[in-house]
DRENPATI-903072 format. One record per residue (C-alpha): residue number from 1; residue in three letters; chain; x, y, z. Coordinates in steps of 0.02 Angstrom, whole numbers, plus 50000, padded with zeros to 5 digits. Layout:
REM DRENPATI-903072
num:residuo:cadena:xx:yy:zz
NUM:ALA:A:X:Y:Z .
...
REM end
This chain:
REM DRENPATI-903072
num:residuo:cadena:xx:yy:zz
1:UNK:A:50127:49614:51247 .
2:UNK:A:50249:49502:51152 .
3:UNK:A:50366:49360:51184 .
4:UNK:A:50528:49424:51124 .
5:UNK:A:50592:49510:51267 .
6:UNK:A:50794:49482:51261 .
7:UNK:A:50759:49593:51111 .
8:UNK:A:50830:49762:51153 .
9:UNK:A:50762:49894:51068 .
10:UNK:A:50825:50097:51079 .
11:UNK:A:50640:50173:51085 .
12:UNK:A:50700:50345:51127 .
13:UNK:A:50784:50336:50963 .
14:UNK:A:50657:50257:50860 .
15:UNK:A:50521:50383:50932 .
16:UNK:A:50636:50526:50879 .
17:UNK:A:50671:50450:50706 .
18:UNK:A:50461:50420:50703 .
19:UNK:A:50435:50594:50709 .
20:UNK:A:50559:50672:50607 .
21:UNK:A:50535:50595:50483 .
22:UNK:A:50324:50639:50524 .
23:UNK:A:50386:50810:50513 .
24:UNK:A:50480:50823:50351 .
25:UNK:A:50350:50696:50240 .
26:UNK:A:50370:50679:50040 .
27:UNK:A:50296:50632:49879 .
28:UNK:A:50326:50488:49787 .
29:UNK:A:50498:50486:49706 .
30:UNK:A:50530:50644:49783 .
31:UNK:A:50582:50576:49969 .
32:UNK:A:50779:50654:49947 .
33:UNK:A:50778:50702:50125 .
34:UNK:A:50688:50547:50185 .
35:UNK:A:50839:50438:50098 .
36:UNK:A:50973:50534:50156 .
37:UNK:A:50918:50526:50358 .
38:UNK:A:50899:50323:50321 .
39:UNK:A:51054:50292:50227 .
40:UNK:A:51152:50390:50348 .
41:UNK:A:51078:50286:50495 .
42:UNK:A:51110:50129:50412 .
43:UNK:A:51296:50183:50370 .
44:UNK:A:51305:50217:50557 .
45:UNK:A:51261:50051:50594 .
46:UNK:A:51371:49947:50475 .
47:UNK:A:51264:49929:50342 .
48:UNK:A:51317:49914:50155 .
49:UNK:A:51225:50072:50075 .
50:UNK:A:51143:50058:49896 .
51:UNK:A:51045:50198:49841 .
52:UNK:A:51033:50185:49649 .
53:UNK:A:50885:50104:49614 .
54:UNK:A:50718:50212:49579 .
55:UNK:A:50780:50396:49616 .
56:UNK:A:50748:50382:49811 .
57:UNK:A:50746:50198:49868 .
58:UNK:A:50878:50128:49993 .
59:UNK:A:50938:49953:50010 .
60:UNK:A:51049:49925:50182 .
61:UNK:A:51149:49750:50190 .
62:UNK:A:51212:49681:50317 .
63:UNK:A:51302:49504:50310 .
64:UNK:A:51353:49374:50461 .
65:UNK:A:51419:49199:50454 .
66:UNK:A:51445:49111:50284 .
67:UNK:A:51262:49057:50220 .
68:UNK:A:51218:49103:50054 .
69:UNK:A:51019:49139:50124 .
70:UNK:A:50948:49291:50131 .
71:UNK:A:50792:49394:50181 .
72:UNK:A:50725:49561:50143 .
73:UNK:A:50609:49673:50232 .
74:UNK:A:50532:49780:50172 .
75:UNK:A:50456:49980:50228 .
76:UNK:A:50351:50102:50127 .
77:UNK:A:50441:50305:50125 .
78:UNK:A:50318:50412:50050 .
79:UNK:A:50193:50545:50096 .
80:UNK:A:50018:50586:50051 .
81:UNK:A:49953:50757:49964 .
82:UNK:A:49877:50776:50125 .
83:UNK:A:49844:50955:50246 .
84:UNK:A:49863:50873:50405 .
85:UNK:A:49769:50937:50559 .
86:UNK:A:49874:51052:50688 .
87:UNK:A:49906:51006:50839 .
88:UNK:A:50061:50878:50847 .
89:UNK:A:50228:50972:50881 .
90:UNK:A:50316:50859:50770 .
91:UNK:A:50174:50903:50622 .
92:UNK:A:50217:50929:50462 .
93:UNK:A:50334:51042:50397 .
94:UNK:A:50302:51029:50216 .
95:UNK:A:50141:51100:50170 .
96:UNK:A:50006:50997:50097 .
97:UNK:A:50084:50840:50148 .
98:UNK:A:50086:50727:50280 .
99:UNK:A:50122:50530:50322 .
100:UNK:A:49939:50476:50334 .
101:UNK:A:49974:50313:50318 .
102:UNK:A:50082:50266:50432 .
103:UNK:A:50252:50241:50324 .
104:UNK:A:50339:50354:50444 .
105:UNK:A:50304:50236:50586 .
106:UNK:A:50355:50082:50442 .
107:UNK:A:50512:50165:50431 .
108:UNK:A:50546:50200:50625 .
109:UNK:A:50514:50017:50641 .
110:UNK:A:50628:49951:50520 .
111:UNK:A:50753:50073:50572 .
112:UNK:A:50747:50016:50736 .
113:UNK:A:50762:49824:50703 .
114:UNK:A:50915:49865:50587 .
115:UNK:A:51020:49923:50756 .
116:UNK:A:50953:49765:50847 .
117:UNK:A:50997:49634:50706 .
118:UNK:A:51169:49720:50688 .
119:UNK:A:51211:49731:50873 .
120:UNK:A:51151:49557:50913 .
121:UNK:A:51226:49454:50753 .
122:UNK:A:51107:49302:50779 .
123:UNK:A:51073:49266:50605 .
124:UNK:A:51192:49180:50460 .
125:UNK:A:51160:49252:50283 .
126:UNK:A:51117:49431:50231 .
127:UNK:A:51011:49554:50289 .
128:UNK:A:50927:49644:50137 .
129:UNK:A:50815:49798:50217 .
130:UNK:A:50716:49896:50066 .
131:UNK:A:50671:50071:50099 .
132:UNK:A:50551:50074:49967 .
133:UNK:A:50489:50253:49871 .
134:UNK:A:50303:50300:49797 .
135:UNK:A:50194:50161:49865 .
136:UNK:A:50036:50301:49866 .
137:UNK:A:50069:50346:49694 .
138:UNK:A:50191:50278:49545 .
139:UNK:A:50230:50096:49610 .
140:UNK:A:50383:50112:49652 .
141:UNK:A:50410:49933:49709 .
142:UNK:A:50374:49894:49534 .
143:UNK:A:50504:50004:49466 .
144:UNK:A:50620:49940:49579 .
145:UNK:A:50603:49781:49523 .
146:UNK:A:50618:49808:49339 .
147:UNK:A:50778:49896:49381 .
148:UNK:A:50833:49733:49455 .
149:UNK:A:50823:49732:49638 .
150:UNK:A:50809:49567:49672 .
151:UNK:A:50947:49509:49552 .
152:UNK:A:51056:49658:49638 .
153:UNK:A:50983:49587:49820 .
154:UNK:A:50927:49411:49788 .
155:UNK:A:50827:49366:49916 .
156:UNK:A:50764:49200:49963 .
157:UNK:A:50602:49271:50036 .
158:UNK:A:50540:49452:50050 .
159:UNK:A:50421:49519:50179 .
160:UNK:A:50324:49685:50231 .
161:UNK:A:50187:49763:50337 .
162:UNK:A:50078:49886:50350 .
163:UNK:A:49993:49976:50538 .
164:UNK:A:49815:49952:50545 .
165:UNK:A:49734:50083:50682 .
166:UNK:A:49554:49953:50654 .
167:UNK:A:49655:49802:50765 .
168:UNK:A:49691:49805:50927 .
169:UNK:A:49892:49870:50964 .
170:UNK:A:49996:49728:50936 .
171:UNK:A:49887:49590:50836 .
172:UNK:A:49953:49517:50675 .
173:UNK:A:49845:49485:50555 .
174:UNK:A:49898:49371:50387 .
175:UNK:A:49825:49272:50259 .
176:UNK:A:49904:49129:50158 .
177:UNK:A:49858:49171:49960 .
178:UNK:A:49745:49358:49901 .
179:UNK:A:49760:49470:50048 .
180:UNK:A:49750:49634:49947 .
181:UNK:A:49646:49688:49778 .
182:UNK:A:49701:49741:49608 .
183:UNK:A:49659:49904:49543 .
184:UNK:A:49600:49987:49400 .
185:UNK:A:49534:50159:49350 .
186:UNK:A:49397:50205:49217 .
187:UNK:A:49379:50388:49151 .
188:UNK:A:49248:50397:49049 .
189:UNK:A:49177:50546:48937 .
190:UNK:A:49002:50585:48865 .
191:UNK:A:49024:50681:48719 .
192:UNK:A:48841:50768:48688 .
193:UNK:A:48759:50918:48579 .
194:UNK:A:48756:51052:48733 .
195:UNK:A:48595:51214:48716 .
196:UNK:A:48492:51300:48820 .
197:UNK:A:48400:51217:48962 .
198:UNK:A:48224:51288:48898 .
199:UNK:A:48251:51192:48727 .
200:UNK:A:48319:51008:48766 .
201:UNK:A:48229:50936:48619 .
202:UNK:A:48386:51042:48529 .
203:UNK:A:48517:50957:48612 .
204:UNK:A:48616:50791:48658 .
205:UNK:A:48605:50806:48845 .
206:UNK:A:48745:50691:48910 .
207:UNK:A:48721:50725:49097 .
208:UNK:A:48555:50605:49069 .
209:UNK:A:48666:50503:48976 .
210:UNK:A:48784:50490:49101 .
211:UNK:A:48667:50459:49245 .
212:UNK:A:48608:50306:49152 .
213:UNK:A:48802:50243:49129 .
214:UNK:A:48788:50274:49314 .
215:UNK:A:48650:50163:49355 .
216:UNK:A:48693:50038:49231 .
217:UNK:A:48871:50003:49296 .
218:UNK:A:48792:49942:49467 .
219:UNK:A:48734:49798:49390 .
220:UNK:A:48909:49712:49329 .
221:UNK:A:48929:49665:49514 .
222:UNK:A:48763:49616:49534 .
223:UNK:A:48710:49551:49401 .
224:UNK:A:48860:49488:49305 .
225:UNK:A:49006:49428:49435 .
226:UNK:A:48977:49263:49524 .
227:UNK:A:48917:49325:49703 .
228:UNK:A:49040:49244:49805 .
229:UNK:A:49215:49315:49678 .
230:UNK:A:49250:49500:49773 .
231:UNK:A:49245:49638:49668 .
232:UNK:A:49185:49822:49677 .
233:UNK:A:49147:49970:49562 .
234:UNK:A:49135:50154:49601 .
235:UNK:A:49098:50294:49518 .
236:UNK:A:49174:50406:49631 .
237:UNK:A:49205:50552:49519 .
238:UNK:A:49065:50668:49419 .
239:UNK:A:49083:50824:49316 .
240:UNK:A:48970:50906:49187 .
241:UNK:A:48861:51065:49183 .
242:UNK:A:48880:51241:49252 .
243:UNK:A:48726:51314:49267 .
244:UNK:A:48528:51250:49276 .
245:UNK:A:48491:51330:49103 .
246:UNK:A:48641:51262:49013 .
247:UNK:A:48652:51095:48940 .
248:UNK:A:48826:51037:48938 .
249:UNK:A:48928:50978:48779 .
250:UNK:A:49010:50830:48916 .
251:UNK:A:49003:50751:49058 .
252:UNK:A:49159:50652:49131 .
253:UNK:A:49147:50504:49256 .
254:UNK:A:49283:50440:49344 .
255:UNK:A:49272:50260:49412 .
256:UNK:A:49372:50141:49516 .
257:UNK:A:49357:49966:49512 .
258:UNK:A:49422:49824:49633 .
259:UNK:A:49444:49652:49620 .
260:UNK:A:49558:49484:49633 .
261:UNK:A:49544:49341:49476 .
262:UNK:A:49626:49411:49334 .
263:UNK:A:49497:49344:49219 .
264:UNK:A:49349:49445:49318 .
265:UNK:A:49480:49588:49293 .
266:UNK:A:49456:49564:49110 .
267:UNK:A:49282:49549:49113 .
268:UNK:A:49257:49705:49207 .
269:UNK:A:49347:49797:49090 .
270:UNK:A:49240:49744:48951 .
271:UNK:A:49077:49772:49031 .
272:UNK:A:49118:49948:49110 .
273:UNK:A:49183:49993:48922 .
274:UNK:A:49009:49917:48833 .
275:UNK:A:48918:49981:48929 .
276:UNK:A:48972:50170:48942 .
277:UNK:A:48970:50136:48724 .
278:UNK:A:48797:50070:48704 .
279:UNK:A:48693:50157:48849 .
280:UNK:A:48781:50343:48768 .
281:UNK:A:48749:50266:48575 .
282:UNK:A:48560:50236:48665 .
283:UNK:A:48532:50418:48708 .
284:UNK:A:48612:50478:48526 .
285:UNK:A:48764:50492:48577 .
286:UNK:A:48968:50435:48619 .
287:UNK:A:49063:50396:48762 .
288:UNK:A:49248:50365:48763 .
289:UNK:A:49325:50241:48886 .
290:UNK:A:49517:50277:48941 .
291:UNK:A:49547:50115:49052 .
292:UNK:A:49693:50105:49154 .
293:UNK:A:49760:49976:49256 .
294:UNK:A:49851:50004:49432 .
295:UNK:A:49913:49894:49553 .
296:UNK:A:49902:49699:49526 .
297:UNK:A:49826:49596:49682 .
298:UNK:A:49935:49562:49796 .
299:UNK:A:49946:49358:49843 .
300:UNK:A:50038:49288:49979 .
301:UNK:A:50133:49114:49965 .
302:UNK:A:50074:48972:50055 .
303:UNK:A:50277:48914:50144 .
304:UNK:A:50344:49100:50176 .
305:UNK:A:50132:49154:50254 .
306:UNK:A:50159:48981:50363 .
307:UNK:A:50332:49037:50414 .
308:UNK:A:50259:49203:50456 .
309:UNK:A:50099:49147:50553 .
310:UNK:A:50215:49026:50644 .
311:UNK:A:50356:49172:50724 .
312:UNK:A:50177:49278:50751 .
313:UNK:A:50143:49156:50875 .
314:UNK:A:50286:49123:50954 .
315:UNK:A:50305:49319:50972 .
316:UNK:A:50132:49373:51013 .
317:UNK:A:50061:49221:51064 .
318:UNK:A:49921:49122:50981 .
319:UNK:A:49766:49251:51049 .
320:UNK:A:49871:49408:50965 .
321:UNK:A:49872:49317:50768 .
322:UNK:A:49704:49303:50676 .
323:UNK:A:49696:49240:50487 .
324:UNK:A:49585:49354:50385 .
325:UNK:A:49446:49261:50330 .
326:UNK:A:49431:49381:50161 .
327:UNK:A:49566:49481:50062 .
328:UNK:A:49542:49662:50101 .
329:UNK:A:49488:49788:49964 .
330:UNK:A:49628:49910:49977 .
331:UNK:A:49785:49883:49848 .
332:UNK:A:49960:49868:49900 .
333:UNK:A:50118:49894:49756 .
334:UNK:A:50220:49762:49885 .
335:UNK:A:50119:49635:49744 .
336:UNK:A:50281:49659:49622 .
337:UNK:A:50391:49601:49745 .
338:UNK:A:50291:49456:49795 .
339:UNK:A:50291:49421:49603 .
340:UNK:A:50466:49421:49588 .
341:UNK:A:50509:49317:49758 .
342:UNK:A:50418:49210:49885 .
343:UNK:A:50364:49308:50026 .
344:UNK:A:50202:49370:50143 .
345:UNK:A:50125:49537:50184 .
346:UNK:A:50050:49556:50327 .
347:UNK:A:49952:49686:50457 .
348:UNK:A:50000:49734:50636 .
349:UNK:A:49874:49845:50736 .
350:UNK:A:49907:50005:50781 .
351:UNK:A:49760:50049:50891 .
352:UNK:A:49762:50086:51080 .
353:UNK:A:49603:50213:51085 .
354:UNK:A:49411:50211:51039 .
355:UNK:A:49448:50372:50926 .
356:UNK:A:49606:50313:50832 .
357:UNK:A:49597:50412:50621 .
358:UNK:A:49589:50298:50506 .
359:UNK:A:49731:50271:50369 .
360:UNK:A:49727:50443:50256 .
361:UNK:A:49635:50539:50368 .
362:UNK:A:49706:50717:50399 .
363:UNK:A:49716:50691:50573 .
364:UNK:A:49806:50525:50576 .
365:UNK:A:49948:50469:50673 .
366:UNK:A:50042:50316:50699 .
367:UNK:A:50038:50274:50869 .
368:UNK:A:50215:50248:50954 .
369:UNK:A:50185:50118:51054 .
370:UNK:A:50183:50003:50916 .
371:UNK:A:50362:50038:50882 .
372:UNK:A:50442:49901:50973 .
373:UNK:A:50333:49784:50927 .
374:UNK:A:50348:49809:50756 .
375:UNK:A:50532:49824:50795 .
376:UNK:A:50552:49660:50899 .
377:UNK:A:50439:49548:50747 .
378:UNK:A:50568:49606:50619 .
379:UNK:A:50700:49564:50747 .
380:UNK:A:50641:49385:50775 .
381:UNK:A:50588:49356:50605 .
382:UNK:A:50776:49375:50528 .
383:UNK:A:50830:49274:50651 .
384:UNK:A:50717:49126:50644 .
385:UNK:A:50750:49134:50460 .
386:UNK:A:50917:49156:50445 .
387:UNK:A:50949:49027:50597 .
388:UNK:A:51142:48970:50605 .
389:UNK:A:51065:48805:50615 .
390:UNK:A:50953:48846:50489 .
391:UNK:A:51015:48726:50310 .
REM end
């Protein structure tokens, strides 16, 4: 499958890893046990241990040689608020959560290139692997950056990837520039006169109100983007009413919204926020608009994406590497790293089957054959860029 075979990889000991750490899956900021099993298997291996930043997060260093260059890779530790199916033997011990996405896999890969790079020594510099807490939910690259990771670990490029059971096992998949969207969230309330069904002439009915916020925020894509700048809105999320003969006094909304240019970010915000004002003012009534931004888009650089697409090849050869020809809509937190060093994100496939879950489904599961692939591209990577030869 790949071109780095004088890699050596322990797979026994990666698939083990894999699915502990499968087993015993945690929330955001709350991966204690996840740390400890990583830090201890880093220590075992030689690395420098720093586990201060963020609550959870773990930084193994390793150094070689006498160049001042460094790289960090980066893997995702937390869980999802998941059930998950039964039926693994390694499935989830902690109930209500599971790794959906894939991070245990993310880990077990990066674990498993840490005991190649450190028993084969090819590289000249240092070695900066981030074991990163509450991607799903807080942002915790963020927070580890404003608690000064990168002044702690400077790094002169940063890199991460995520499984992707939609490609076939093996391919990398990159893109030079927006690769992943921002996102926001819009909760919006109708605040109406609620009565009795029988009498609406008596009442404010905001579920009418609300339907028409509804229909009216369809159009800002439509109608008010320029058709060829990505974005999306969704009102995913609607409450109100309890009965057919009860008109409620509210109705909530919830909507998420997804897009790239920071100034169609703006504008979105706006619109959703006039337009939830005027078209509740239009039926006789309010609307409140609580608008909070998420996760920034994330944008690869141009030198550290052609560094990456360049290894790709030589690893998995030029029919295994495909450049996206459109950011994908999903949101990534690895953006706060990438705006506090030069570095690429990138996708590896995961699939092997015709009925492989998709990411967050409750039947998910990374597939283990992608461990020492993922394991042999980190390998190579720190190498090529931490060359001896390298200036």
């Amino acid at each position: 499958m790949n071109r780095a075979d004088n890699i050596t990889l322990d797979l026994p000991e990666m698939k083990a890893l894999r699915q502990e750490l499968h087993s015993y899956p945690e929330i955001g900021l709350e991966e204690t046990r996840t740390a400890a099993l990583i830090a201890g298997h880093l220590k075992s291996l030689g690395y420098q241990v720093h586990r201060g930043l963020t609550n959870t997060a773990v930084v193994g260093t390793l150094r070689n040689g006498g160049s001042n260059r460094a790289i960090g890779l980066r893997a995702d530790m937390d869980g999802l608020p998941i059930t998950e199916q039964e039926g693994l033997a390694y499935a989830s011990k902690n109930p209500g959560i599971m790794h959906a996405c894939g991070h245990d896999g993310h880990m077990a890969m990066l674990l498993g290139a840490a005991r190649a790079i450190a028993e084969r020594r090819r590289f000249d510099g240092a070695v900066h692997l981030i074991f990163q807490p509450a991607e799903e939910n807080c942002g915790g690259a963020k927070m580890m950056v404003d608690e000064g990771l990168f002044e702690q670990f400077p790094c002169d490029a940063v890199f991460s990837l995520h499984n992707d059971p939609n490609l076939p096992l093996g391919q990398i998949a990159l893109r030079d520039g927006p690769i992943m969207a921002a996102v926001d969230e819009a909760r919006i309330t109708v605040h109406g006169r609620g009565g009795h069904g029988s009498e609406p002439e008596n009442t404010a009915d905001p579920i009418v109100a609300g339907a028409s916020i509804v229909m009216a925020l369809q159009t800002i894509v439509s109608r008010n983007i320029y058709p060829f700048e990505p974005a999306v809105i969704t009102v995913g999320s609607i409450h109100g009413g309890s009965a057919s003969n009860i008109i409620p006094n509210q109705v909530d909304l919830v909507v998420g919204i997804r897009s790239f240019d920071p100034a169609t970010r703006d504008f979105i915000e706006k619109r959703i926020t006039e337009i939830a004002e005027l078209q509740a003012e239009s039926y006789g009534m309010k609307a409140s608009v609580d608008y909070e931004r998420s996760y920034d888009a994330t944008v690869n650089h141009t030198a550290e994406t052609g560094f990456l697409r360049k290894q790709a090849v030589q690893f998995a050869g030029p029919e295994n590497v495909v450049d996206l020809e459109r950011p994908l809509m999903g949101s990534e937190d690895f953006t706060y790293m990438l705006q506090a060093c030069p570095g690429s994100y990138f996708f590896i496939g995961a699939s092997s089957s015709t009925d492989a879950k998709p990411l967050h489904h409750p039947g998910y599961n990374f597939n283990d054959d992608l461990l020492p692939i993922g394991a042999g591209f980190w390998t190579q990577l720190t190498e090529s860029f931490l060359a001896p030869d390298k200036p």
